[in-house]
PyMOL commands that place a pseudoatom at each C-alpha (Angstrom):
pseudoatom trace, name=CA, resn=UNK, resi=1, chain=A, elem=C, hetatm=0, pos=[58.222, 21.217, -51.425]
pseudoatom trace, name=CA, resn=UNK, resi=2, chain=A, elem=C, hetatm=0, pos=[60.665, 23.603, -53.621]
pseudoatom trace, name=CA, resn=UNK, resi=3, chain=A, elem=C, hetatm=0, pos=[63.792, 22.831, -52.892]
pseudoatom trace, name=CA, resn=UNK, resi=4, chain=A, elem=C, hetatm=0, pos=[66.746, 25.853, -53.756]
pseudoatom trace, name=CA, resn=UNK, resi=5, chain=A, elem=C, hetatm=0, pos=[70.580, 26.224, -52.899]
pseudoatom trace, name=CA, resn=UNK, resi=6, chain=A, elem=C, hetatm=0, pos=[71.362, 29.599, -51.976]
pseudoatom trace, name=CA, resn=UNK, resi=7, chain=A, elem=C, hetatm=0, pos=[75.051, 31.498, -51.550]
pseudoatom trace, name=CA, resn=UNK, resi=8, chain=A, elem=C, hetatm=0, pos=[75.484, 34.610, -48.944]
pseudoatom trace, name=CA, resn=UNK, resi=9, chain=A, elem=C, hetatm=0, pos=[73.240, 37.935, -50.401]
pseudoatom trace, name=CA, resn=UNK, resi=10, chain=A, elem=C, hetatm=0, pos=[71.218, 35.415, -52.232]
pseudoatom trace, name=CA, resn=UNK, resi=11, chain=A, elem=C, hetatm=0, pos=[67.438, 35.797, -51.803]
pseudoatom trace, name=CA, resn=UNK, resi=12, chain=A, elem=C, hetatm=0, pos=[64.221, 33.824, -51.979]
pseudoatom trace, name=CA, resn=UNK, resi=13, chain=A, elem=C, hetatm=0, pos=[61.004, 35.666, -52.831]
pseudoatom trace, name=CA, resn=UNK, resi=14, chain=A, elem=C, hetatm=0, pos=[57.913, 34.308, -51.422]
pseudoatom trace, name=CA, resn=UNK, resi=15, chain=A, elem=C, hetatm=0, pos=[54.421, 35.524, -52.577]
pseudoatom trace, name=CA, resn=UNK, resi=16, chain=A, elem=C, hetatm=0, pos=[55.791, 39.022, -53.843]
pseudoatom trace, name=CA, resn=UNK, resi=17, chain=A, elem=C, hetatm=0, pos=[56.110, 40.309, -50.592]
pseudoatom trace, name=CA, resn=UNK, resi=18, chain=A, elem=C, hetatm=0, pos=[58.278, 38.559, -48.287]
pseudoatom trace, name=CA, resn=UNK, resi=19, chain=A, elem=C, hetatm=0, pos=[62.169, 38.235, -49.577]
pseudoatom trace, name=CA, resn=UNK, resi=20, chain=A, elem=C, hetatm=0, pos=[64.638, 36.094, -47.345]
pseudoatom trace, name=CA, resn=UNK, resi=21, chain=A, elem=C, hetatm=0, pos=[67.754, 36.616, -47.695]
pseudoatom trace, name=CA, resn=UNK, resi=22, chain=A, elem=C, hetatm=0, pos=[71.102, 34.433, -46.648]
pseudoatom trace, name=CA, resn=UNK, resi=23, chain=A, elem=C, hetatm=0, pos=[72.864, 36.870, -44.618]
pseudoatom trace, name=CA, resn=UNK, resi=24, chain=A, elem=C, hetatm=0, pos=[75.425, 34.305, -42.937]
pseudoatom trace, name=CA, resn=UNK, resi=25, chain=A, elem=C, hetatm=0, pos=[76.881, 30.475, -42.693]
pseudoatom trace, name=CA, resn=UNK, resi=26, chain=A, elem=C, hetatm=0, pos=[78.938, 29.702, -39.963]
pseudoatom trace, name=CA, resn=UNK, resi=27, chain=A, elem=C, hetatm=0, pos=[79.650, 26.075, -38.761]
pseudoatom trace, name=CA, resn=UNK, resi=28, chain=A, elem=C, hetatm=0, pos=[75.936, 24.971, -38.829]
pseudoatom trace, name=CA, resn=UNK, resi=29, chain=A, elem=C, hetatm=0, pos=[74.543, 27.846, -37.617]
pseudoatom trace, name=CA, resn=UNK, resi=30, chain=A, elem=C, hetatm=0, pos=[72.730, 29.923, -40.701]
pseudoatom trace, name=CA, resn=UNK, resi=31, chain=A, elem=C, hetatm=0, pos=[71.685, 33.455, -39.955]
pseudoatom trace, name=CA, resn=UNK, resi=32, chain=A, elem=C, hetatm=0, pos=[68.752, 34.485, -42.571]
pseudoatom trace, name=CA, resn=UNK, resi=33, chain=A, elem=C, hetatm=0, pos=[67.159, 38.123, -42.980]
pseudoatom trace, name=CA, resn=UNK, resi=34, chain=A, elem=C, hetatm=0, pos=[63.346, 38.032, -43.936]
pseudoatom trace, name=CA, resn=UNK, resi=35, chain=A, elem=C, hetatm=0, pos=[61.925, 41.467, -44.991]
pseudoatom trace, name=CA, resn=UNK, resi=36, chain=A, elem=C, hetatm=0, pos=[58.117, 41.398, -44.975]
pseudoatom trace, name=CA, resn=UNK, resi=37, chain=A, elem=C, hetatm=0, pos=[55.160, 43.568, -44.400]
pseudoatom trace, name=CA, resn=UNK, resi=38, chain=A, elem=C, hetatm=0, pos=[54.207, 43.378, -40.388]
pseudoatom trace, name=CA, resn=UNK, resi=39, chain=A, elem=C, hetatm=0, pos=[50.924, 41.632, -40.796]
pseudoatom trace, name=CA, resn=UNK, resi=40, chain=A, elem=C, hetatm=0, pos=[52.953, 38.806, -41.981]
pseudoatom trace, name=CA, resn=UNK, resi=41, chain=A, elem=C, hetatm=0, pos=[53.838, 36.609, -38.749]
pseudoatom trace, name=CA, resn=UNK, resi=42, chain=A, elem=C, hetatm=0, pos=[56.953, 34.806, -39.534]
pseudoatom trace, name=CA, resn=UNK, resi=43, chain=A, elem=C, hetatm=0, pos=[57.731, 32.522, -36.637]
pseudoatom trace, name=CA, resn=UNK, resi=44, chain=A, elem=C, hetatm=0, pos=[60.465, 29.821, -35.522]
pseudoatom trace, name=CA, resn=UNK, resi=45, chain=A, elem=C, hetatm=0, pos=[58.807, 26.626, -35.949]
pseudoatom trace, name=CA, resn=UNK, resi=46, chain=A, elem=C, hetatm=0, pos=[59.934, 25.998, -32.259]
pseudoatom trace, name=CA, resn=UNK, resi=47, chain=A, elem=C, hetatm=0, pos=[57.315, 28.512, -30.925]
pseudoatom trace, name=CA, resn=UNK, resi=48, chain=A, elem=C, hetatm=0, pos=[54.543, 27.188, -33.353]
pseudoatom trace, name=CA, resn=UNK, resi=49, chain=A, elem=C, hetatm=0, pos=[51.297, 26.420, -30.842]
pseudoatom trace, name=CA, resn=UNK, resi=50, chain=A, elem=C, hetatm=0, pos=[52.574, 28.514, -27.871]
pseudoatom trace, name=CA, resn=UNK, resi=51, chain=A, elem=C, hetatm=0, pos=[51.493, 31.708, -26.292]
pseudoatom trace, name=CA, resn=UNK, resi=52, chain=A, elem=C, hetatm=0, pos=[53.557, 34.120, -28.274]
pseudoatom trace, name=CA, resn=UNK, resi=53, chain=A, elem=C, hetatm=0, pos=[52.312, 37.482, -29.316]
pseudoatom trace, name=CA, resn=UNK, resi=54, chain=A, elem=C, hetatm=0, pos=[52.980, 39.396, -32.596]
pseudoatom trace, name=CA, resn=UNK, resi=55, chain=A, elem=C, hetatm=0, pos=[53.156, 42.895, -32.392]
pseudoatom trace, name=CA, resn=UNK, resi=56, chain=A, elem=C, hetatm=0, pos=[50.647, 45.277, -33.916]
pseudoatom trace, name=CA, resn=UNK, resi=57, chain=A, elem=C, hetatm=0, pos=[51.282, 45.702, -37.390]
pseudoatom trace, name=CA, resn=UNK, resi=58, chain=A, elem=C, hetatm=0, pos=[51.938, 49.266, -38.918]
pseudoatom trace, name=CA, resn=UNK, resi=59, chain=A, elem=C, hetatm=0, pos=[51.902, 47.815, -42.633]
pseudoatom trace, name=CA, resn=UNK, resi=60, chain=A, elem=C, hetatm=0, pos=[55.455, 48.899, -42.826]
pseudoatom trace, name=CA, resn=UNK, resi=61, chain=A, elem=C, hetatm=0, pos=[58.249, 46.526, -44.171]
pseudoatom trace, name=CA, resn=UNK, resi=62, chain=A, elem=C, hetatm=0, pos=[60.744, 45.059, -41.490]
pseudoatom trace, name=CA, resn=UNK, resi=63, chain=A, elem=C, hetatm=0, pos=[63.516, 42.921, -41.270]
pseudoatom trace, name=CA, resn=UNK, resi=64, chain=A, elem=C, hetatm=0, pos=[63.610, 40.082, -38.849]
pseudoatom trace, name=CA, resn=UNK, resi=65, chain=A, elem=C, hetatm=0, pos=[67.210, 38.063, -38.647]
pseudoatom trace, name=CA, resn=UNK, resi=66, chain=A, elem=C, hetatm=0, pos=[67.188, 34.489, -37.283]
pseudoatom trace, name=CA, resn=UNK, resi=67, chain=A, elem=C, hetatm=0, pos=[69.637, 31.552, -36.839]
pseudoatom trace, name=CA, resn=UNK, resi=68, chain=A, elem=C, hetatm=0, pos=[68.885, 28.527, -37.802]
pseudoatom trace, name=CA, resn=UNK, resi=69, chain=A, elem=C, hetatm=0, pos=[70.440, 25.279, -37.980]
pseudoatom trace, name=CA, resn=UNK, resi=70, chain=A, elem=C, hetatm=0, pos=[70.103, 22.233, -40.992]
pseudoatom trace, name=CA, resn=UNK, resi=71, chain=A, elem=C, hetatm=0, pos=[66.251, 20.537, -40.240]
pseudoatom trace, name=CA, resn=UNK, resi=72, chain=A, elem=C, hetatm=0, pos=[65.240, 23.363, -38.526]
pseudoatom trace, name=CA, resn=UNK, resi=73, chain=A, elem=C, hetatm=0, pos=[62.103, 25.702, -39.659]
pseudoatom trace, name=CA, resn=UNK, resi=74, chain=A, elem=C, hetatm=0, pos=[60.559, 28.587, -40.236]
pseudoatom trace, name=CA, resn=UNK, resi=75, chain=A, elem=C, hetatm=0, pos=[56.833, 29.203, -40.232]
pseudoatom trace, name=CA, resn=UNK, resi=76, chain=A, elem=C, hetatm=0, pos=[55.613, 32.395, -42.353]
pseudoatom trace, name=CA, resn=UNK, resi=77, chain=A, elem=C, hetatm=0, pos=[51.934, 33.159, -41.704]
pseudoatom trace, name=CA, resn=UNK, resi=78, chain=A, elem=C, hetatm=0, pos=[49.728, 29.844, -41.079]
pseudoatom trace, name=CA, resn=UNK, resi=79, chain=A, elem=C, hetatm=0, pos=[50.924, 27.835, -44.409]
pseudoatom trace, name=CA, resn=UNK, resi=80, chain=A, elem=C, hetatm=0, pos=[54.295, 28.712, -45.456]
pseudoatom trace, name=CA, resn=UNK, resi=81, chain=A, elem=C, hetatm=0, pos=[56.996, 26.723, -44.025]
pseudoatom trace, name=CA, resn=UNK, resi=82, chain=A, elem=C, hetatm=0, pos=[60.428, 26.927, -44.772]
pseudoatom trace, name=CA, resn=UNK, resi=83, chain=A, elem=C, hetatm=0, pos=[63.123, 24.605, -43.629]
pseudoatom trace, name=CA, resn=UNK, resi=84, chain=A, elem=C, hetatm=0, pos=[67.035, 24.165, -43.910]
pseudoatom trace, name=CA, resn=UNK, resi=85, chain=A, elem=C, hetatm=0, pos=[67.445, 21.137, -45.481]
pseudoatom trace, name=CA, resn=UNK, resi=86, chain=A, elem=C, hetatm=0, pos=[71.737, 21.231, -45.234]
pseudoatom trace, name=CA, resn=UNK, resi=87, chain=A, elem=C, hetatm=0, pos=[74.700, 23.354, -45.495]
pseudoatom trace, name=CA, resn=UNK, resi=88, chain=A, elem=C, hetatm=0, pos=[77.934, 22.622, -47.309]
pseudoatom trace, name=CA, resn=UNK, resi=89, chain=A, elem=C, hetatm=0, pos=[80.582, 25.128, -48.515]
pseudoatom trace, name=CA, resn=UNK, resi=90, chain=A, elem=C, hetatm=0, pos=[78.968, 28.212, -47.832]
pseudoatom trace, name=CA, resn=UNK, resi=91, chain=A, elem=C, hetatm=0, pos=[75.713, 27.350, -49.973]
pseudoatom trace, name=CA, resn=UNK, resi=92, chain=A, elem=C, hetatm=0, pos=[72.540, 26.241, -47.780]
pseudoatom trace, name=CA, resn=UNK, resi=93, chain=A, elem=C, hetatm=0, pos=[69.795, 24.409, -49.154]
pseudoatom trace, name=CA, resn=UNK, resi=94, chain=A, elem=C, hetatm=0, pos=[66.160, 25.945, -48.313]
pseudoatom trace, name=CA, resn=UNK, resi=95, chain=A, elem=C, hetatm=0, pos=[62.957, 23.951, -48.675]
pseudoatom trace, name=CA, resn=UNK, resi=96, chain=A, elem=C, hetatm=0, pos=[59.915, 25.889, -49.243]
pseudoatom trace, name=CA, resn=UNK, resi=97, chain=A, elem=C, hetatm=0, pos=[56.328, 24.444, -48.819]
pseudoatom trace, name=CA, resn=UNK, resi=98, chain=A, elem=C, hetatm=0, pos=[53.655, 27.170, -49.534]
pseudoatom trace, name=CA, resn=UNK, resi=99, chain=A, elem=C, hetatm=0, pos=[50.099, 26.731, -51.058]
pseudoatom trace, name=CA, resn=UNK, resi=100, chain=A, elem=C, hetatm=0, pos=[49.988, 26.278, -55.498]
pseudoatom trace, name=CA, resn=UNK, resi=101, chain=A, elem=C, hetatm=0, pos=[48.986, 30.320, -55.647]
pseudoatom trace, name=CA, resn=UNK, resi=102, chain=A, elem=C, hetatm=0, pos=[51.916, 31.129, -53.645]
pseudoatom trace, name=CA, resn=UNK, resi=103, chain=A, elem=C, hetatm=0, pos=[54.677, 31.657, -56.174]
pseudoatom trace, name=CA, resn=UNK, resi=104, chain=A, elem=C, hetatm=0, pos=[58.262, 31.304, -54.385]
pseudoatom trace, name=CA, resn=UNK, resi=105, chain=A, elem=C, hetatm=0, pos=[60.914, 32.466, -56.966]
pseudoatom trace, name=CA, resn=UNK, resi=106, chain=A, elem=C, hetatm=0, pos=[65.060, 32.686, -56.735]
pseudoatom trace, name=CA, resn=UNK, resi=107, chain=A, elem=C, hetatm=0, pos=[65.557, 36.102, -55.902]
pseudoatom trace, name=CA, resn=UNK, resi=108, chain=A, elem=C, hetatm=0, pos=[67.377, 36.544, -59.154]
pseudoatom trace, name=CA, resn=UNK, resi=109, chain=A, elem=C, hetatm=0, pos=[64.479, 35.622, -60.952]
pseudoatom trace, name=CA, resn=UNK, resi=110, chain=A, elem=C, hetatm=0, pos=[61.561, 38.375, -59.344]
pseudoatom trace, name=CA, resn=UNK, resi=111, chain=A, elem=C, hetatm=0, pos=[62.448, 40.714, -62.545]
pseudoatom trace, name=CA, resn=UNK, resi=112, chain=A, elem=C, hetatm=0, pos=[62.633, 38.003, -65.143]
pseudoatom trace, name=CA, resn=UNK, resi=113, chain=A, elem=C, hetatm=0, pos=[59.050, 36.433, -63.941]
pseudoatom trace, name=CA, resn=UNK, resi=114, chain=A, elem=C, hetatm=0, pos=[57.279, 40.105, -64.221]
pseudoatom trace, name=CA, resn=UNK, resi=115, chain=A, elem=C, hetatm=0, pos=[57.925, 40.369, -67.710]
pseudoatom trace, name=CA, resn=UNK, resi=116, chain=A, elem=C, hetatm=0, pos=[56.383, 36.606, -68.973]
pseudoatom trace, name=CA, resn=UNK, resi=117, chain=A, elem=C, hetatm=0, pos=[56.393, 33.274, -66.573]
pseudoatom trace, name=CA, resn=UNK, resi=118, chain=A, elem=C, hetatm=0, pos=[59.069, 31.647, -64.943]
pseudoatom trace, name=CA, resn=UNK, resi=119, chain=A, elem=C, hetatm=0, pos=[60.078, 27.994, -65.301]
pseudoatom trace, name=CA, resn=UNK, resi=120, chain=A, elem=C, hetatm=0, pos=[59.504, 27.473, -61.293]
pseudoatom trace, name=CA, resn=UNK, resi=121, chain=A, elem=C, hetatm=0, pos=[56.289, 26.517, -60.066]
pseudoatom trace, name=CA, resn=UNK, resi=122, chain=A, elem=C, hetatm=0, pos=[55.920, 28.375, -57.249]
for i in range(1, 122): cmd.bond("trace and resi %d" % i, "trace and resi %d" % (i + 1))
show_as sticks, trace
zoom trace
């Protein structure tokens, strides 16, 4: 599992395509913006194994804001899962388990990586 502190605006980019971004913190509760294509089913970890339905995909890019609170998760397609790990002065800490050939960079980073390779694994 990566494991990166993020500020408010800061992002996390996930496999090229999906970019979450920290939109709030407010006493626990930690509002995050994912923008990804809409074949990719992100999901609260809460609803993982139940009867919810995805709408059809239109292979635009959306934006889908949810709260979360510290040791909750997130799951993004079948083997991405990302999970607040704790929250203190306005910075959150995100852990991010994907598969090796999923790179997960600092959003700050996505530039830097495209013109030679970055330090993080992921």
């Amino acid at each position: 599992m990566l494991v990166i502190s993020r500020k408010i605006d800061q992002t996390i980019v996930i496999g090229g395509n999906i970019t979450m971004t920290v939109l709030e913190v407010d006493r626990g509760n930690i509002r995050l913006g994912f923008d990804a294509p809409d074949d990719v089913h992100i999901l609260r970890k809460e609803l993982v194994g139940t009867e919810y339905t995805f709408p059809t995909p239109e292979g635009k890019i959306g934006r889908l804001v949810l709260t979360r609170k510290v040791e909750e998760g997130i799951l993004i397609g079948e083997n991405i899962f990302v999970k607040i790990l704790g929250e203190q002065r306005g910075r959150v800490k995100v852990g991010v388990k994907a598969p090796e050939d999923v790179k997960v960079l600092r959003g700050e980073l996505l530039d830097e990586s495209r013109g030679h390779r970055s330090k993080e694994r992921f």
